[in-house]
C-alpha atoms as one frame of an Amber mdcrd trajectory, in Angstrom:
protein
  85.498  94.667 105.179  88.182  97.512 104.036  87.359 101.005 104.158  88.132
 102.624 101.049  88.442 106.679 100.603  86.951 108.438  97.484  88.227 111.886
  95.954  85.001 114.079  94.383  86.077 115.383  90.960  83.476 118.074  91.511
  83.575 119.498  94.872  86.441 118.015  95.616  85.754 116.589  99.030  87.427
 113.003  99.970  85.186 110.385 101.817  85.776 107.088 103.642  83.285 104.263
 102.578  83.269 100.637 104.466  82.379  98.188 101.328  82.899  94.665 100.591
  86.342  93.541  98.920  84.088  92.183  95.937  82.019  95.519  95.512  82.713
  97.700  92.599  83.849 101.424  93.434  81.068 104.154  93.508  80.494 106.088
  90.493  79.117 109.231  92.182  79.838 111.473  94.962  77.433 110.729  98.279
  78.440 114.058  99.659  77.029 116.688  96.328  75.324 113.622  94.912  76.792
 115.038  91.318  79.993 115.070  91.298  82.151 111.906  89.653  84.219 109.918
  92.009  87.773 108.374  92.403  88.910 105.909  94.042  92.100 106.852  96.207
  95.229 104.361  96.710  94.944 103.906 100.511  97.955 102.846 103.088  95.491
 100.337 104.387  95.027  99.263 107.852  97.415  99.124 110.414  97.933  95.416
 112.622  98.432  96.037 116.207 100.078  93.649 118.493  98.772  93.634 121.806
  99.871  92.097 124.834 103.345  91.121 126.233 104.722  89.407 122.671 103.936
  87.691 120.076 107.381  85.412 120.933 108.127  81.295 121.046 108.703  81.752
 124.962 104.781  83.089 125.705 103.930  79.351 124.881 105.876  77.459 126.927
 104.834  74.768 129.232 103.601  75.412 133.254 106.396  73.321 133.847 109.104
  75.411 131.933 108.029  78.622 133.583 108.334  77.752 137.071 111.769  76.250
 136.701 112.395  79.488 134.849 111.175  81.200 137.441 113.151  79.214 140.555
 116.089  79.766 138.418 116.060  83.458 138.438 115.429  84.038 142.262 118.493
  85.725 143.933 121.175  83.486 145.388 120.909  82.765 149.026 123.298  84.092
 151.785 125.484  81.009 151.701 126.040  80.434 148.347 127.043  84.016 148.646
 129.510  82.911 151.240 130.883  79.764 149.514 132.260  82.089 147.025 134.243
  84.046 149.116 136.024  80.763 150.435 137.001  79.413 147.137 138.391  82.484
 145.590 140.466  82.538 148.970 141.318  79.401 148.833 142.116  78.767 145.053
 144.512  82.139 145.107 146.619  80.767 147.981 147.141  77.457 147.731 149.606
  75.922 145.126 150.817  71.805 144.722 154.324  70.986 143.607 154.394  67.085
 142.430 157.244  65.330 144.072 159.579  63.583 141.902
């Protein structure tokens, strides 16, 4: 149910009232009980996203998540090492084809 906010024409006081979308707006004030009211245009309610995303990857499989999460762990020591050989390797070494 929306919350709608009223202006007093009278003592010109605003008010929030919590009503039913298929109510019809107050006639008179419920603060000086005289006065005629009006209805104010309201920004409406805010939505607020909690949690960590609203995004296609929160709802992926078990499955999909721990190979996500295997992938991402550091590199071990001797892959580390590997790397240093090929560059090495790759910068010094050159073929000539025989004719």
């Amino acid at each position: 149910m929306p919350t709608y906010e009223y202006e007093c024409q009278k003592c010109g006081k605003t008010f929030d009232l919590f009503q039913n979308i298929s109510d019809k707006p107050i006639k008179k004030c419920t603060l000086c009980k005289d006065g005629k009211v009006k209805r104010l245009i309201g920004t409406g309610a805010g939505i607020l996203f909690k949690g960590s995303g609203f995004y296609t990857t929160d709802y992926r499989s078990d499955s999909y998540n721990k190979g996500a999460k295997a992938d991402s762990k550091p590199a071990s020591s001797e892959s580390s090492g590997s790397k240093t050989k090929k560059s090495k390797s790759s910068g010094s070494s050159s073929t000539k084809k025989a004719s």
